[in-house]
C-alpha positions in Angstrom: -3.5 38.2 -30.2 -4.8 39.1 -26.8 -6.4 36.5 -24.7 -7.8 36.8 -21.2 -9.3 33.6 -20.5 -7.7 30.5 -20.0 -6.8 27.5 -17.9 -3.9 25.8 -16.9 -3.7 22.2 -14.7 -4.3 24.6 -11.6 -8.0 24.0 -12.5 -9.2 22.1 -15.6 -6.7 22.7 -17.9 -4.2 20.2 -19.0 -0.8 22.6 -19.1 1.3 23.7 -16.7 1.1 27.6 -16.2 4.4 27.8 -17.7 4.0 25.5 -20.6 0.6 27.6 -21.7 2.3 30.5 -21.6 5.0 29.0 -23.8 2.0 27.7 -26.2 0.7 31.1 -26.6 4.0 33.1 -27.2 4.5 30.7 -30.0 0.8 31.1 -31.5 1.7 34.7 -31.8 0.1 35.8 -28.6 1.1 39.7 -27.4 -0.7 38.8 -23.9 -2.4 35.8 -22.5 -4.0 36.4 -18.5 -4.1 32.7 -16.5 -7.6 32.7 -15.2 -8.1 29.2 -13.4 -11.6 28.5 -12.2 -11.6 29.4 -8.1 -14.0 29.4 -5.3 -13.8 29.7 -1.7 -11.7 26.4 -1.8 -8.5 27.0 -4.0 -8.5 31.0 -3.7 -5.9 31.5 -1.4 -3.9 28.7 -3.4 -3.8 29.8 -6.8 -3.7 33.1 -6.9 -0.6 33.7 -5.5 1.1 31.3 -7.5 0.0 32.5 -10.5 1.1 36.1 -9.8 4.3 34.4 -8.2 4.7 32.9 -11.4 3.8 35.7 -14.1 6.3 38.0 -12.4 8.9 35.6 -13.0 7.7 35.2 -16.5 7.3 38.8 -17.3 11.5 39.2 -16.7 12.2 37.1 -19.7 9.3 36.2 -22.1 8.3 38.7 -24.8 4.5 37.6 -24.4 3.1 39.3 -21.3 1.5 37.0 -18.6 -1.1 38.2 -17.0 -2.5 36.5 -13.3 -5.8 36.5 -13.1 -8.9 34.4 -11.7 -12.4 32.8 -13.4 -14.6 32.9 -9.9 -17.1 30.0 -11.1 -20.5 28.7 -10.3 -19.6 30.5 -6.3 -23.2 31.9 -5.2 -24.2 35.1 -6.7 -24.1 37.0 -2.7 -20.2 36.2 -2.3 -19.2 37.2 -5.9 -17.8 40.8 -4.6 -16.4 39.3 -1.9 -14.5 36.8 -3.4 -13.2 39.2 -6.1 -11.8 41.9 -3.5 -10.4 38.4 -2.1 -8.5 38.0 -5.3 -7.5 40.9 -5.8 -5.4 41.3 -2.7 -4.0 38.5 -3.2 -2.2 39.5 -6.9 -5.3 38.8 -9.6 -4.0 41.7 -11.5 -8.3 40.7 -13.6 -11.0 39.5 -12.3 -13.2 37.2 -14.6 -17.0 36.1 -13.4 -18.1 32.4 -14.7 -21.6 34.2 -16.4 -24.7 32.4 -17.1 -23.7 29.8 -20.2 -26.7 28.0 -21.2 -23.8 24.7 -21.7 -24.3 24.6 -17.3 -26.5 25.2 -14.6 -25.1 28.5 -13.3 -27.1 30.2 -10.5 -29.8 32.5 -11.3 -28.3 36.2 -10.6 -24.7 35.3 -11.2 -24.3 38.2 -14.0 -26.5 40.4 -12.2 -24.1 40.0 -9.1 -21.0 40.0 -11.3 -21.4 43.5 -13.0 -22.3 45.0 -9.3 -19.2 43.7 -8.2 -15.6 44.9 -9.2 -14.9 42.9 -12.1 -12.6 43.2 -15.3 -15.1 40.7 -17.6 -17.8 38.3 -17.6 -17.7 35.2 -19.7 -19.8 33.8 -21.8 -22.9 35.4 -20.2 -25.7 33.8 -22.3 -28.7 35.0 -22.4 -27.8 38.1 -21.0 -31.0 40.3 -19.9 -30.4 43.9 -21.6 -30.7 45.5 -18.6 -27.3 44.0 -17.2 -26.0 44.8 -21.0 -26.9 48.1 -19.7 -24.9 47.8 -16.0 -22.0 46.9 -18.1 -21.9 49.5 -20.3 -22.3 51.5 -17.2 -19.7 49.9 -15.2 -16.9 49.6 -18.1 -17.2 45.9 -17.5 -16.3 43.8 -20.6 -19.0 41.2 -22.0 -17.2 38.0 -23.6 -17.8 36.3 -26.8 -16.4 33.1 -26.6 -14.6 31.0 -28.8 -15.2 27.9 -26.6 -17.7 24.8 -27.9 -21.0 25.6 -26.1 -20.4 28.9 -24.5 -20.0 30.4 -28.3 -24.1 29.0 -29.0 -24.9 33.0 -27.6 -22.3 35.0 -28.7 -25.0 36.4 -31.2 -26.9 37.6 -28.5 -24.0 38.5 -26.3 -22.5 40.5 -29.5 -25.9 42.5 -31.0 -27.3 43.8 -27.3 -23.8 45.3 -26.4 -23.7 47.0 -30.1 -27.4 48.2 -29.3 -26.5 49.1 -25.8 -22.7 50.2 -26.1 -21.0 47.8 -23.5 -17.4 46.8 -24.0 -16.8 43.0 -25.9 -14.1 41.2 -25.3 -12.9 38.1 -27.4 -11.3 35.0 -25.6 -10.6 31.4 -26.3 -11.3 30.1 -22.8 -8.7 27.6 -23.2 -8.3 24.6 -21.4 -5.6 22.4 -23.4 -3.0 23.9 -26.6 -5.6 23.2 -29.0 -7.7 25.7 -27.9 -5.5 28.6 -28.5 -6.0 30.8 -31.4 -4.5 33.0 -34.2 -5.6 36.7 -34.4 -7.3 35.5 -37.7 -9.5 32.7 -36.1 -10.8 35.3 -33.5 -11.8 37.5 -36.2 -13.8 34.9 -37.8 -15.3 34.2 -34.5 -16.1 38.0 -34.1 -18.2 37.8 -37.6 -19.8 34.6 -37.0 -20.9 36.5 -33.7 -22.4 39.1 -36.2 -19.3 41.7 -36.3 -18.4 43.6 -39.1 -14.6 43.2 -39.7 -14.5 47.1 -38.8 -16.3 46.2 -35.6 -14.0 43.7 -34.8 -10.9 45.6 -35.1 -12.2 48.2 -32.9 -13.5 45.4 -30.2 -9.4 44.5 -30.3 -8.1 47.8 -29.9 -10.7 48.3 -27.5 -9.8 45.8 -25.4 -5.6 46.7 -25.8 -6.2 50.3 -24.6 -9.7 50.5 -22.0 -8.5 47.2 -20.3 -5.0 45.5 -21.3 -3.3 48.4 -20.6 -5.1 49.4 -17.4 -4.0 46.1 -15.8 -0.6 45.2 -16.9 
């Protein structure tokens, strides 16, 4: 199981870094990336930390930790900014808080996201096809979602990039241990999304070799 989307108590989540990490290794998990929700505010906080942190990690645990950042609801002109930010400061990925339809995201977040250098951006929602399109372009992973609420367009999310040929990427957003999932819950998720099983497979061995293996 890959996951590259979830929260510890740096943000909203309810574990400490180490503790979710622990969770995941036990839940079968290959690699999990910490991706606490940041803005201008906490940047310069977290990041480090979690890099700091994953190192450490990395030494001794057979799961691989990846640091990593969830820029969210920050206004669409500062998105690149903010993710050059985090990357110099040891966000080894980049994730962009997309349009969900669960919470009143700004108008032109995605657009801004895929123009910016980004790894993936979450639950996008009712993604226009033409920024389907900059992904593909861009190598810039769409997410389906296996979070309550963000998952109501994973349909949508799922059929344009198959139409289109953009990258999907699978994660549990996960905010508390409940959240995580086996390898076999995400492949139901990827069929209620409208994947084959076939599909599926390949959206996981995508993800291993055009982006997992990039960053770590």
């Amino acid at each position: 199981m890959i996951d590259l989307h979830t929260h510890s108590l740096f943000s909203d989540g309810v574990l400490l870094p180490a503790e979710l990490v622990r969770r995941a290794e036990h839940k079968g998990y290959r690699f999990i990336a910490i991706t606490d929700h940041v803005d201008q505010s906490n940047l310069d906080f977290v990041v480090p930390r979690i890099a700091e942190l994953a190192e450490s990690l990395n030494k001794v645990t057979k799961i691989r930790t990846i640091p990593g950042v969830e820029l969210t609801h920050v206004p669409p002109v500062t998105i690149a900014m903010l993710a050059d930010r985090a990357r110099s400061l040891g966000a080894r990925l980049v994730v962009i808080h997309g349009e969900t339809i669960v919470e009143p995201v700004a108008s032109g977040t995605n657009t801004s996201a895929l123009e910016a250098d980004i790894d993936i951006l979450a639950h996008p929602g009712l993604i226009d096809p033409r920024d389907v399109e900059l992904a593909a372009h861009r190598g810039i992973f769409l997410e389906i979602s296996a979070r309550k609420g963000h998952c109501l367009t994973n349909g949508h999310v799922a059929k344009l990039a198959m139409e289109i040929g953009a990258h999907l990427v699978l994660d549990t957003d996960a905010h508390e241990p409940s959240d995580l999932i086996t390898k076999e819950n995400a492949l139901a998720v990827a069929r209620g999304a409208g994947l084959s099983a076939d599909q599926a497979s390949a959206m996981f061995m995508n993800v291993r070799k055009q982006l997992v293996e990039r960053i770590v």
